[in-house]
N, C-alpha and C positions, 0 to 999 in steps of 0.2 A: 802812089808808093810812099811819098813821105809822109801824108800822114796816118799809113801801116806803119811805117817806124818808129814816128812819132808818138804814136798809143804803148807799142810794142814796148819801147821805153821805160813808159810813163807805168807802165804794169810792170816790169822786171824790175823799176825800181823801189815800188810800193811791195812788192815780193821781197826783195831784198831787205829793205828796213824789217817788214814785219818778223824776218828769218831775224833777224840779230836783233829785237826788241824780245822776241821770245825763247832767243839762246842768254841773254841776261836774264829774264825769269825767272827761266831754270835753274841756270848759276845761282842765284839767289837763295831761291828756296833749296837748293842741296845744298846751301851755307850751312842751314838751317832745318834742315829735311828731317830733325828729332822732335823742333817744334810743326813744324810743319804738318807734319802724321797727326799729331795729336787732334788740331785743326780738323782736320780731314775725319776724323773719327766722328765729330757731329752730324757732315754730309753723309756720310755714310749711314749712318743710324736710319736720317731722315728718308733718305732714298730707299732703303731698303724698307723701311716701315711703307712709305708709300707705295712699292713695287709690289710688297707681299698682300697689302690689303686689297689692291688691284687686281692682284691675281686671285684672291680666295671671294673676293666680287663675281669676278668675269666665270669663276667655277660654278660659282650656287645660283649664278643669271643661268645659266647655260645645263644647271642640271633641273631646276627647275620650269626650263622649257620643254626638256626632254620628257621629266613626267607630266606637263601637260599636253604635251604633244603625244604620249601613250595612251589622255585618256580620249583622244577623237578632237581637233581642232574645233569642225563645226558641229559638236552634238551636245545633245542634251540631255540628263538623266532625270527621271521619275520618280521622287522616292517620301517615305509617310512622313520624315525628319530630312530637314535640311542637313547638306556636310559639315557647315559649320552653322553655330547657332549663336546667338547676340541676347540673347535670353534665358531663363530659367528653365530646366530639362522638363519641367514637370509641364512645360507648356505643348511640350510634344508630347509626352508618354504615353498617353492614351490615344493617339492618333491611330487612327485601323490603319495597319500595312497593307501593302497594294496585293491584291488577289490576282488570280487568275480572270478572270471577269473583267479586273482594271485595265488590266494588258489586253485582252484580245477589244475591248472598245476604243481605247487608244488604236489598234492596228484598223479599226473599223473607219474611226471620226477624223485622223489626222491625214490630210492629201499630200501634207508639203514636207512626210518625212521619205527618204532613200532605202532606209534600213530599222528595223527596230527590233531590239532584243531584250529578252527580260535577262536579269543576272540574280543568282542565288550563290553564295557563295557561304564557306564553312573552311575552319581551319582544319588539318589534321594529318598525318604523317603519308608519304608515298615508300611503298618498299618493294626492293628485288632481291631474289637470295637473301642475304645473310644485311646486305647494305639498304641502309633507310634514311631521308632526309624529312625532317622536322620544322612542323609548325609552318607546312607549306598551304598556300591561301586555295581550298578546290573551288572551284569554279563551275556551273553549270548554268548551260547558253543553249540559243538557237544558231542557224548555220549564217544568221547576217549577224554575229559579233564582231566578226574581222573589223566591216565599214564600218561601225559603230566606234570601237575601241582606237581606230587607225594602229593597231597591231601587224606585224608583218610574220610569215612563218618562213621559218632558215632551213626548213629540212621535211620532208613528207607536203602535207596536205593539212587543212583544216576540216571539221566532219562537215556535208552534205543534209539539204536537208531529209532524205530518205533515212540518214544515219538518226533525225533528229525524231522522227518519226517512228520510227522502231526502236527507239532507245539501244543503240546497240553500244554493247562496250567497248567503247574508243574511248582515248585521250589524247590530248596534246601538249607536253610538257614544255615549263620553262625552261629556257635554257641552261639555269643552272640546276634543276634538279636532274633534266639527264645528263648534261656532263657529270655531277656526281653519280649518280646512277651507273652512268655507261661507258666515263671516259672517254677515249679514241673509238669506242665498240659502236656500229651502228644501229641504232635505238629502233629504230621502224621493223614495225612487225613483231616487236617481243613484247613480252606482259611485264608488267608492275602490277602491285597488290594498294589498294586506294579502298581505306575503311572495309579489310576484308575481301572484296570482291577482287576480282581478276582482271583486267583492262589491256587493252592492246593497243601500244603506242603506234600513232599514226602519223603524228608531224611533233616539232618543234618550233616553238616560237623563236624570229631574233632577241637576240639580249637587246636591254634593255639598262644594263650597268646598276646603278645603284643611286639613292638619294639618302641624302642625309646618314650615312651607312646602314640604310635598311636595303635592300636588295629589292628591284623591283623584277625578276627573273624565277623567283621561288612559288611558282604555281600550276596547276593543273588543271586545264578544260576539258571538261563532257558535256554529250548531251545530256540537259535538262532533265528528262525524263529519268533516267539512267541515275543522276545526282538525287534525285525523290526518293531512289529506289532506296537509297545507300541513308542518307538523312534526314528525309521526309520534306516535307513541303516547309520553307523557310519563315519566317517571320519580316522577314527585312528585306523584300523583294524589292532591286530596280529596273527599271524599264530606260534603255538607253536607246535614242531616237536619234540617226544621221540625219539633219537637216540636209534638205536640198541647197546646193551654191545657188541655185535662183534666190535662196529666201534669206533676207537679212535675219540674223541670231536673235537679236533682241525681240524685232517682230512676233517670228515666231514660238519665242518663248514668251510672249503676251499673247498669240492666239492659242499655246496650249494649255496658260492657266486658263484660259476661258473654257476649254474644252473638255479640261479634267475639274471643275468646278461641275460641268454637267453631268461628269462620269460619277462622280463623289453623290450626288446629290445633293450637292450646296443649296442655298434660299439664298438671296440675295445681303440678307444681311449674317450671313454666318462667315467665316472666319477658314481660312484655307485649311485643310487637314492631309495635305502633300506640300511640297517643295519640290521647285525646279532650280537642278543643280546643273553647272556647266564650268569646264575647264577654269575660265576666268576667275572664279571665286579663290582659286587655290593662289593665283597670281596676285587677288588682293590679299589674301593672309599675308603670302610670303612680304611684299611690300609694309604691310602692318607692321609687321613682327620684326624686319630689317631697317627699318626709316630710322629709329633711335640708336639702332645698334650704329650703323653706319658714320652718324651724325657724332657720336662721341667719340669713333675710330677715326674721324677724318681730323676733329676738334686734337687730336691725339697725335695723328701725322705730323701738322702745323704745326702745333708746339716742337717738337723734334725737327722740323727745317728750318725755325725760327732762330734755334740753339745754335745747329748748326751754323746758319748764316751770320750773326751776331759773332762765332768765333771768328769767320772770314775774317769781319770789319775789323777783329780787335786786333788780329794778326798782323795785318795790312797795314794799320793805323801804327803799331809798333814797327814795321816795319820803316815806315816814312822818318818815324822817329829818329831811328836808329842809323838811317841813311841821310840824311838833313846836308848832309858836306856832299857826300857822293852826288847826291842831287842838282847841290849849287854847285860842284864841277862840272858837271855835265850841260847845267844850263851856260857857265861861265865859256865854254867851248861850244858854243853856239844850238845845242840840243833846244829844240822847241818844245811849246808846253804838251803839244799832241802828241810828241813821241812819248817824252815822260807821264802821260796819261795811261796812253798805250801800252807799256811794259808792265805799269802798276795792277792797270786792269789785267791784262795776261795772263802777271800770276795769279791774280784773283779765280781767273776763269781755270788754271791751271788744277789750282786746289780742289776747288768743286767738279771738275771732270773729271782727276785724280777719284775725290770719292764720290761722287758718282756713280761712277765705273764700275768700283768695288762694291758701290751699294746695291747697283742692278743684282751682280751676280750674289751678295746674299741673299737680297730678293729675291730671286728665282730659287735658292739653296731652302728656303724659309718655305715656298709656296709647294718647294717636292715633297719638304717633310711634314707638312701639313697632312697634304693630300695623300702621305703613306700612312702615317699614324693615327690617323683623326677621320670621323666619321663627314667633314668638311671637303668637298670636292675642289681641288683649287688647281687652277689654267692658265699659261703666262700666255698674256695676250699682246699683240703690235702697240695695242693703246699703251699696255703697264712698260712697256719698253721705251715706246714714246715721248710719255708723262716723267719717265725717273731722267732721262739726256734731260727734258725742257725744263725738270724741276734744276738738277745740277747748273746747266747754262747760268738760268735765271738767278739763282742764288748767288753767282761769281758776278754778274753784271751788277746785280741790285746794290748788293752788301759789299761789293768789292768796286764801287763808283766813288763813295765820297772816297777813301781813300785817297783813290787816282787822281780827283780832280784835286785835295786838296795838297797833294804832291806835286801837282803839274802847277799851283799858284805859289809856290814858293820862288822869294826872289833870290837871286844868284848870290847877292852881296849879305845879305842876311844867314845866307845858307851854307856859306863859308866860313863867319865867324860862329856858329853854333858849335857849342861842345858839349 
């Protein structure tokens, strides 16, 4: 029991001190709370530059998975030109596009695909009545797209392959071309008008939201057959292959360029005239294209906490200044150097929690108005919440330490006669 009282103590009286080291802080700085603010204006800057660049990160990580995750995790696409290319256009141009002949030996030679779809696609307007939406992407599949695509549908069905087979007129719209289309109105079973022809909507795909402010939602699937009818046979056919989870990705996109070098007719010493395309590739762009940007926004942040924290030191540093007597009263009355560290550091940490605090919540003010005005998808993440308390913390301990200590080593008798 005594030595529960004994701790008990020994904690209520460490509670105590630190209550009245940081009720003089305070005091202090509302001496001073016009300088103070201003101080506080750099913390703030910096915090909030790092919260909002965190959150418009943690947006464009997180929309950029989402469209690779719409176009099929494990699959592969077929196609006469790569998605992106590292060379001269003129090294594709001439390449034969994939036929009908390409596709059905692919579905003959490959064992280790789940699913495989050819895709033909064409832009061009979807109309009902009097309302039409524009420059929506049509689409024209077989009935294993769904696995292919890892697409979900929100509402109806997706066509069958009997549908796929008789060409019959069905579609499946985005979701945002039937909500504009239909509103509240439920879409199944009515027609839209798609290059003339008549179609009868059968499902609805889930949304899918938006990238980089282009909408990934604005399109319409049919059968294959049915799309021929309307635009003829395409130029720019892909063939999209759902790997088996038995088969590692990389594997087998090394046993299908083997496979479609013997579909092509290649010699051994010719030169590939297809590309195998696969989600990842979009993840290396995005990485590309973001590595510099990133790197000069972070070079950017720092500067802006560095200012900030440099005002800390100056403030702190004045303020010792300016207390030099109060100081060696305090120590002359037997106050130890750890208290007088203590208090100094306090307000340090005081100031930068102060804007900290504030800088989150611009942060998060910066990353709504981003994300409403801007084609920049941006999301406050635990991390960006995280990051701006440890950036504030840290900036009052770092820059707000010599201060304290060089406060806490002043002598009493020194500190008396200073005026």
């Amino acid at each position: 029991m005594d030595e529960k009282h004994g701790l008990s103590a020994v904690l209520i009286g460490a509670g105590a001190r630190l209550a009245a080291s940081m009720g003089v802080a305070l005091s202090a700085l509302w001496a001073n709370k016009f300088r103070a603010t201003l101080t506080t204006l750099g913390i703030v800057i910096g915090v909030m530059t790092v919260t909002g660049i965190l959150s418009i990160i943690h947006g464009l990580d997180s929309a950029v998975e989402r469209q690779m995750a719409s176009m099929g995790v494990n699959s592969l696409y077929v196609s006469a030109v790569p998605w992106m290319s590292h060379g001269h256009w003129s090294k594709y141009r001439n390449r034969p596009p994939l036929s009908d002949r390409d596709y059905r030996k692919i579905r003959e030679m490959v064992p280790f695909a789940e699913a495989i779809a050819p895709i033909e696609d064409e832009h061009g307007k979807v109309e009902r009545g009097g309302d039409q939406v524009q420059d929506v992407e049509i689409r024209g599949t077989n009935s294993e797209f769904l696995a292919v695509a890892g697409e979900e549908i929100r509402q109806g069905r997706f066509f069958s392959q009997s549908d796929v087979e008789y060409e019959r007129a069905f579609v499946v719209l985005g979701a945002e071309v039937a909500d504009r289309l239909f509103g509240k109105e439920d879409p199944l079973m009515k027609a839209v008008l798609i290059g003339g022809c008549r179609l009868t909507v059968i499902g609805v795909f889930k949304a899918q939201g938006s990238f980089m402010g282009q909408s990934q939602d604005a399109h319409a699937t049919m059968p294959i057959g049915r799309f021929r009818r309307l635009y003829g046979v395409r130029q720019d056919m892909n063939v999209g292959l759902r790997i088996s989870s038995s088969m590692d990705l990389l594997r087998a996109e090394q046993e299908l360029s083997g496979i479609m070098r013997r579909v092509r007719g290649l010699k051994p010493r010719q030169e590939d005239n297809f590309a195998i395309n696969q989600q990842q590739m979009l993840g290396d762009l995005y990485k590309d294209i973001t590595r510099t940007l990133y790197l000069v926004i972070e070079i950017v942040a720092a500067i802006s906490l560095l200012v900030g924290g440099i005002g800390i030191m100056n403030i702190m540093l004045v303020s010792v200044t300016e207390r030099t007597r109060e100081i060696g009263l305090r120590k002359a009355l037997g106050a130890r150097r750890r208290t007088v560290l203590l208090q100094f550091l306090l307000e340090a940490l005081t100031l930068s929690g102060f804007g900290g605090a504030i800088g989150l919540g611009m942060g998060f003010l910066v990353a709504y108005v981003v994300d409403a005005v801007s084609p920049l998808p941006a999301q406050v993440s635990l991390f960006a919440v995280m990051m701006g308390l440890f950036v504030s913390v840290a900036e009052g301990v770092c820059f707000g330490l010599y201060p304290a200590f060089r406060a806490s080593r002043l002598e009493p008798t020194a500190a008396l006669r200073y005026e």
